[in-house]
Structures are given as C-alpha cells and as structure tokens.
N, C-alpha and C positions, 0 to 999 in steps of 0.2 A: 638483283634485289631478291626477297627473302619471297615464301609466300604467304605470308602475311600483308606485304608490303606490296603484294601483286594486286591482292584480294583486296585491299585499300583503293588501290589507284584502278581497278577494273569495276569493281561491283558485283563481284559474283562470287559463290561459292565454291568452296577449297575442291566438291566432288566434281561439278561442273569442269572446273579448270582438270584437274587429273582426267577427266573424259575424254578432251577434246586432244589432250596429250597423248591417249591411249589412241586417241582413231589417229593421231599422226596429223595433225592442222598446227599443232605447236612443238618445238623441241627444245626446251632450255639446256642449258650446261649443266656438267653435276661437277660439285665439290669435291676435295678429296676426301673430305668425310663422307662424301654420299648425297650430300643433298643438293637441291635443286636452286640456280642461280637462275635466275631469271634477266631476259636482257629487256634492254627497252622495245627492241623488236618483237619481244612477246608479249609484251604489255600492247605495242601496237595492232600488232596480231589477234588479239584476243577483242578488242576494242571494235575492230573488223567484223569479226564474227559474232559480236554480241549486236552488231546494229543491223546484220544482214541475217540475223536471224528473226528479230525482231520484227522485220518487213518481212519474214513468212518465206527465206528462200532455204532449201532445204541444205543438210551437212553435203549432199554428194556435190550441187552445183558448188559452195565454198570451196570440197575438196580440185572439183575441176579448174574454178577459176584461180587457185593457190598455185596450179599448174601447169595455168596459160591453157588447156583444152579450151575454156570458154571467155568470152570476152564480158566485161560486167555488163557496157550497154546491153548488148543483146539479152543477158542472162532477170537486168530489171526491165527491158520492153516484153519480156515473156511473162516476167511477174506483175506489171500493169496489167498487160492484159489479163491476167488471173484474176486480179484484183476488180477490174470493171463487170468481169461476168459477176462475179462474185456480191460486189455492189447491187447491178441489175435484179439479178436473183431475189436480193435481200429486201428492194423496193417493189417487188411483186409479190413475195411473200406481206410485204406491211398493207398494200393497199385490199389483198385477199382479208387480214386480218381484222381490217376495218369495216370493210364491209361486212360479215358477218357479223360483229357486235353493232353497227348498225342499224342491221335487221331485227336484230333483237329474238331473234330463233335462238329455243333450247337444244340440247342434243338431240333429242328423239324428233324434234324438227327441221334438222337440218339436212339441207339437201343438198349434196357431193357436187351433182350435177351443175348445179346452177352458181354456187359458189368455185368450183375447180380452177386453180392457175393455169393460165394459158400457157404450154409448152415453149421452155425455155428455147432460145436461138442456138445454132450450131455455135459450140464452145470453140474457140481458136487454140493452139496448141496444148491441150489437154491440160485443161485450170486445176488445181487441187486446193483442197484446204490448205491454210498455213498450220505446221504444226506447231503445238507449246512449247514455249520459250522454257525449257527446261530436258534436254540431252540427256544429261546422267543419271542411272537409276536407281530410286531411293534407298538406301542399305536394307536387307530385309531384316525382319524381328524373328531372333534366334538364341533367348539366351538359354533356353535350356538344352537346346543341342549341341552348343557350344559347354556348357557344364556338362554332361554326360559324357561327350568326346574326351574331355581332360580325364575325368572317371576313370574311362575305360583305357587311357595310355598310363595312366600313375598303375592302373592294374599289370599293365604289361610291362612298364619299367623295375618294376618290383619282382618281377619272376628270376633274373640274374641275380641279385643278392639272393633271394630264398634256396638258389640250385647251389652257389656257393657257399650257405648257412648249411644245407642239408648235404650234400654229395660229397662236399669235400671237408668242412668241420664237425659235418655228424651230431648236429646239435637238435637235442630231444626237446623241442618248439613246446610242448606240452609241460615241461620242467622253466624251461625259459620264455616264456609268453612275452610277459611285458616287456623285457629285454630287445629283443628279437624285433617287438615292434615297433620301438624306437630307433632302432637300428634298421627298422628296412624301410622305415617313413625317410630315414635320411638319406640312404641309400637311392630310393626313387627318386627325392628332390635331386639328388644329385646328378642319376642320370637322366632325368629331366633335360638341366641343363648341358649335359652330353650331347644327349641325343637327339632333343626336338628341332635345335637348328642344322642337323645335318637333315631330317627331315623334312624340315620347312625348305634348305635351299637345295636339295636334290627331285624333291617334287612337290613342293608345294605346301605337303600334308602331313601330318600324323597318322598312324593309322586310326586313332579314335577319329580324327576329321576325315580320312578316307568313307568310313564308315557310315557318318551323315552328311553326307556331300559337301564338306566344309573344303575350302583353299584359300590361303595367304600369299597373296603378292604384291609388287609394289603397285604403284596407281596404273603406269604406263602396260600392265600386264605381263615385268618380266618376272622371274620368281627373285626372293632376297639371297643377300650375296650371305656368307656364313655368317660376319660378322654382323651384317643387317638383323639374322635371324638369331644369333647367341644375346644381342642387346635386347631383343623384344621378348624371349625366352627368361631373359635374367628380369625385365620388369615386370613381365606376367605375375612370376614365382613371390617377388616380393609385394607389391602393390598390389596386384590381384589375388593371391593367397596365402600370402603373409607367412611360406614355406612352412602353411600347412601346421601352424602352431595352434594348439587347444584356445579356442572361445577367440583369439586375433587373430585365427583364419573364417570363421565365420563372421565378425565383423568385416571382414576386408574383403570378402565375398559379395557380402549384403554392400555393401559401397558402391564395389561393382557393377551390381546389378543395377541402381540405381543410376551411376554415371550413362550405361549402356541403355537408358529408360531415357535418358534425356537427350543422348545424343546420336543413340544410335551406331553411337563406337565408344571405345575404352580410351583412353588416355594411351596406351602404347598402339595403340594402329593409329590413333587419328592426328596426334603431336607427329609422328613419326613414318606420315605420309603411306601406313599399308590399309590395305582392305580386302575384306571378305570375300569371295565367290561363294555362292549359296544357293546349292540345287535346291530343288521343290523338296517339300518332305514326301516320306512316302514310308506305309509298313515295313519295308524290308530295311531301312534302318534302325526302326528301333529292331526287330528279331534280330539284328548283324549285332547289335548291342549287349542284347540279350544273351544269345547264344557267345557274345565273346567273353564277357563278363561271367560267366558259366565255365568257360573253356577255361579260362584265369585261375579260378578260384577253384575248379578241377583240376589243374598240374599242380597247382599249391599244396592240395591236399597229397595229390600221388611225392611230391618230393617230400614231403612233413613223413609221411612214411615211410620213403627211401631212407631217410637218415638215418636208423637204425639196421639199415642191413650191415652184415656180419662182414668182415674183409677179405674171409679165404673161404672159397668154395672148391668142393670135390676134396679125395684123396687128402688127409690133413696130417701132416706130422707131431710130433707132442706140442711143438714151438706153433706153429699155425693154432693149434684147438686153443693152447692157453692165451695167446691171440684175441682168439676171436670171444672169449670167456670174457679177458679182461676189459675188451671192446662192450661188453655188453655188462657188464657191469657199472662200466663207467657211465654208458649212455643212460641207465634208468636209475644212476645217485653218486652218492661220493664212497667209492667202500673205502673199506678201513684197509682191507687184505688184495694181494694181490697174487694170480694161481702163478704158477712156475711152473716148468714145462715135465719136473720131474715127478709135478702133484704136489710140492708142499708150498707154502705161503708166506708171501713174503707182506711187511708193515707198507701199503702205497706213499706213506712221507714220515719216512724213518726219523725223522725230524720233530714228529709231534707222538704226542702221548695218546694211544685208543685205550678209551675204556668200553668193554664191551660183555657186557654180564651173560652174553651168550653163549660162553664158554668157547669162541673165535672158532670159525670157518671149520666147514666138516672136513675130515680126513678123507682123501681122496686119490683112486688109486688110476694111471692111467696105463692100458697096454695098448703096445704096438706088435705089428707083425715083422716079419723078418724083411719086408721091405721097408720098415720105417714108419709106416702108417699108423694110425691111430684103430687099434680095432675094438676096443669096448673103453667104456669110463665107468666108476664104480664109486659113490658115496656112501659112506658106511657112519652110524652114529651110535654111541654104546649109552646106554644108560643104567646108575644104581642108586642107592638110596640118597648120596649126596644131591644129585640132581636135583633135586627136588622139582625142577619143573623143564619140559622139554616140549619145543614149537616143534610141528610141522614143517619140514625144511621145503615148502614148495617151492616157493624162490628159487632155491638154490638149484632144484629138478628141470625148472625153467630155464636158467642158465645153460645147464648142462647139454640139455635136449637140443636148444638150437644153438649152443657151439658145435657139438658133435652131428646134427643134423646135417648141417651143411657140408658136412663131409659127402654125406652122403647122395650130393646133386649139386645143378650146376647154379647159378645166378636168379635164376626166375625161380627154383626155392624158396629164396629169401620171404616170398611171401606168404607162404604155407607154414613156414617156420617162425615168423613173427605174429602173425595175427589168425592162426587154428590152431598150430601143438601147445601153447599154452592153455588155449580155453579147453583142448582133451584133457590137463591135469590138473586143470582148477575142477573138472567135475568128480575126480575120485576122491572117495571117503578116507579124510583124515585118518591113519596108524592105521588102516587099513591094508592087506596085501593087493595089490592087482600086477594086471601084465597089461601092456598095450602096443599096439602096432600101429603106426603110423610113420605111412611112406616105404620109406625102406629102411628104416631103424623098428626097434624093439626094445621096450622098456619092460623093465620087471623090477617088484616092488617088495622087498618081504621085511616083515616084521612080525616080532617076537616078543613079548611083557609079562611084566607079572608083578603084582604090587602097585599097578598105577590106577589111577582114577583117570577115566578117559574124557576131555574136553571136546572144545574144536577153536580154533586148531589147536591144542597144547597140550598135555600130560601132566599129571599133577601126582607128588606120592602119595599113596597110601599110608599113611601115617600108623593104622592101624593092621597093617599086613606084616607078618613076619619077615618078609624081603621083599625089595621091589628091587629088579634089574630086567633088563631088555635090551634091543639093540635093532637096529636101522639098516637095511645096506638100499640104495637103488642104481641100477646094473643099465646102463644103455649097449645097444652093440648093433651092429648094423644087419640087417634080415639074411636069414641065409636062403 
C-alpha cells in the first residue's frame, strides 16, 4: 500500500511513520521507482506501536520486545506498576490540594509545614513519566536560510561560465553586460541542475546548505540516490523558482514561502518523501555567507578583469605585437583596421564598406632586432592645411603601450599594463611633447605645429595663418 494509504488505515502522520522507520521498528519494501510499498505487516506493526505507546511504554522497550529481548507481560506488569505509583501520587497530590483550599489560607498564610505531602513509598522498578505520544520532530522554521543557501550556490554555479566568458572568450563584460547576464542566469540554472544532485547524493548538501547547517535526505536517514536528487533539483528550479524568470520567479518564490508557512515543507520534499536536517542557527553562518558571497563576487570581479589580458607575453615578434594589438582592439569595440605584422593595415571585413573621416589608422613603423624581436613601435601623423581638424591619437598610444609592454614582462604585467599605463597617458597634455617611463619601457612624444589652433583633445586650422603643417610621431622602446 501507498502511504497515503498507510496514513489512512493507521492514524498518524506521514513524519511520525518516516520516524519510526528511521529508528528501525518498521521496514517496508521500495518500488522500483523508489518509493515505499507498504505491507500489511506494517500497517500491523505500526498499529502495535501506536497502542503501546499510548500506554506510556517507551521506543527502547518496543525496540526490545520487536526483538524477543523482552517478554510483553513482563514489560506491561512493569508499566502497571508505573502506572499505580503514579496513580497513588496523583491522589495525594488531590487530597494535599483540597485541603488547602479548604482552609481557605492566602499565600502569605500558608504554612509548608502543616500542609506538606507525606513522602511517597519506595517506587518498585523505577516508575517514569509516560512520554508524549508524538516520536518525530517537528520540522524547524527556516525559510530564510534555506533562500540564502540557494543565493549563495547560484553565486558559485555562475563562476564556470564567468571563467569561460572571460579566460577563454575574452569577452569585455563592460561592453556586453546585459548579454552576458542572461547568459550566465542560464548557465547557473543549468548547472544547478548538474551539479546540486550530485551534491545532494554524495553528501547530502550544497555548499550554500553546508554553510547553514542545512542536509537532505530520505526519511529513513539514507542520503538520495542521483536520480532521487536530479528530480527534486529539477522541481525546485521550476516550481520553486520559476528558473529564475523576471517578476515569475518572485511570484513562484512568494508561493513558496507561503506553502512552506503552512506546512512546514515544500511540495518537493514533502510529496516526495525528503526532509531537512537543521542544525541550530548560529553567527558563524551567516559570516560563512557573508564572506562567501564576497569571495564570489571578488573572483568575478578578478576574471571581468582577466578578460582583457593581452595573449603574448615577454620577448614578442612583429606577428605576437600585432597579435596582441589586434587582441585589444577587438576587446574595447569593433575597429574598422586591422595591424599587420609588417605595420600596415588591413580592412577587419573586407566585405563591408568603412567610412571613416579620420583619415584611417596612423602609419605605423615597427622594428625588430637581429634576433627577431620587437625592439621599438613608432606612430607618426603629419598634418597641413587640408586637415583641417586633427584628434589626439591617445587611443591609439594606449594600444600601442600595452601591446609592446607586454613584451616587456612576464604574465602578472598584464595588470600594470591594463589598469596603470593608461591612466599615465590619459594624464599628459593634449599636442603637447612629453617622455615617460613606466616599468621597463620608455615612451617619448614629440610634436611640431604651426597654423593650428589648439583644442583638447583636437586641432583646429588656422584659417587665418599663412600655413598650417605639423606632424605627430610617438616612439615606444623598451628601457635600456
């Protein structure tokens, strides 16, 4: 029989019965599906224990007498006699009671002495209380550490898609936000369902429920078999968070909460025979929260930034610098140009038409040394009266800098070269000359005009000057 159909023909409840199953008093057959058949022997079984509990004899004598250690007469002539002391007692306590309302004495008149119960007789086999007819213990109220638990695993299932967004597609999260975040909402759901049931059946837990001393297992105490735990993982996801869809995952949350308000379980534990273990709370889970949730959202930030490191470090040949040039180009937009190894440029989709009134990519000269290397890079821009108007190429100084930086060191550069050598050359003044050192490269900047009218960042002609021409070079090379 089912147990619903137990629970019918016994009178007791679904936890009661998984109780008595866990201490080992009952052992029904399981399905192939998994669930639990019940025989009439358990229904007899259970019928047993519900009437010799009721008479006040405790789980261990039932576990003995299930045994044969103890014989039942004996085990109820020891419970009479509990019961008569117990009796006795109870009618010495009523006639102490009487008497004193009797007398009709207030507190402050009553005298101990004169009223006190005469000392009970020597108890015969050591009587006890019966205890209450109720074994199994009440599920605790937990819903909000069971919702920060999932919090803090959907933060952790989201870290493999972010390391494969970032370390291996190099995708600038800052260009592609909303992308990216739907993309890794799904990615989590997904290994949600990977990975929660091999957690649940290898121990029990997630590490979010590790955390708040959360465990899943079946009634009887053993842990769920995989498919036990991919089923209850797949109705969490959809029933209980409606895989995390805008405004029908917070309805389907709030539902939850409310089911779990009334029952004290969810529709997937309680339909499908699992329940909770639930240590006491205590500070060091929420800090274990805290600080994980920190910890998360700190490697997130460190791989959002790896994304952009450069692909060739140390020693770089012309092919490596234009590499790592067109690497970085790509990662902060779409350009139009693309460097070649010999400095000239090529259209990135020969295919389409650039229109680009900036008179297309600076001329750019790269030398090597006689082993191949990359020893200086060199932008040069000429300007005359056609120009009429001429930008600041800092951009393009920033490219340069940390392709050819990285030459100059090994891996852990990368972060000197993307988030400091820029902000050194966003701080020099527009068509201005400077030189700069930073690391082990050496920048120098020179400029030469005449007939412009100076902006920032831009150059404008002089319309009224009898010539305007000038020209641009900036020189990297690595420090001697």
């Amino acid at each position: 029989m089912t147990i619903r159909e137990l629970l019918d023909a016994v009178g007791m409840d679904r936890t009661t019965v998984y109780y008595y199953e866990k201490e080992g008093l009952i052992h029904p057959a399981r399905q192939a599906n998994g669930y639990r058949d019940y025989s009439q022997t358990d229904l007899t079984e259970l019928q047993r224990i519900k009437l010799l509990r009721r008479l006040g004899v405790p789980l261990e004598e039932i576990r003995a007498l299930q045994a044969g250690e103890r014989q039942l007469p004996d085990t109820l002539t020891r419970r009479l006699a509990e019961l008569e002391c117990q009796q006795a007692r109870t009618a010495r306590d009523q006639d102490t009671c009487r008497a004193i309302r009797d007398a009709g004495v207030g507190y402050r008149e009553l005298d101990p002495n004169r009223f006190a119960a005469p000392q009970p007789a020597p108890q015969p086999l050591s009587p006890r209380e019966p205890e209450p007819f109720r074994d199994a213990p009440l599920p605790l109220w937990c819903p909000w550490r069971r919702y920060f638990a999932r919090a803090l695993d959907m933060a952790i299932w989201s870290l493999p898609f972010l390391a494969f967004v970032t370390l291996i597609c190099h995708t600038n999260i800052t260009r592609h936000g909303t992308l990216v975040s739907w993309m890794d909402l799904a990615a989590s759901v997904l290994l949600t369902l990977a990975l929660e049931p091999v957690c649940l059946h290898l121990w029990g837990a997630t590490p979010g429920k590790m955390v708040f001393g959360l465990r899943v297992e079946n009634a009887d105490g053993t842990r769920l078999t995989w498919s036990q735990a991919m089923a209850r993982t797949r109705r969490v996801l959809w029933e209980g968070t409606a895989l995390y869809l805008p405004l029908v995952s917070l309805w389907r949350m709030y539902k939850s909460y409310q089911e779990y308000t009334d029952y004290r379980a969810n529709g997937w534990d309680r339909e499908e025979e699992y329940h909770y273990i639930v240590k006491p709370g205590h500070w060091r889970q929420n800090a274990g929260f805290v600080l994980g949730m920190i910890g998360c959202y700190g490697l997130s930030g460190v791989l959002a930034l790896m994304a952009g490191f450069v692909p060739h470090t140390g020693p770089l040949t012309a092919q490596q610098f234009a590499d790592n040039y067109n690497f970085l180009a790509r990662y902060n937009g779409d350009p139009a140009y693309l460097l070649q190894p010999d400095g000239s440029w090529a259209e990135s989709d020969p295919y389409s038409y650039v229109v680009d009134f900036s008179g297309g990519p600076l001329p750019m000269t790269i030398e090597t040394g006689a082993d191949g290397f990359v020893e200086s890079v060199t932008l040069r821009e000429e300007w005359d009266r056609e120009t009429f108007l001429a930008f600041w190429p800092e951009y393009d100084m920033q490219l340069v800098s940390i392709a050819f930086g990285a030459g100059e060191g090994g891996w852990w550069n990368n972060w000197g070269l993307l988030y400091s050598l820029p902000g050194r050359l966003e701080k020099q003044t527009a068509f201005e000359p400077f030189t700069l050192a930073w690391g082990k490269v050496r920048m120098e900047c020179q400029v030469e005009m005449e007939g412009f009218l100076s902006g920032d960042p831009y150059l404008m002609v002089d319309e009224t000057a009898p010539r305007s021409e000038g020209w641009f070079t900036f020189t990297i090379r690595g420090a001697e």
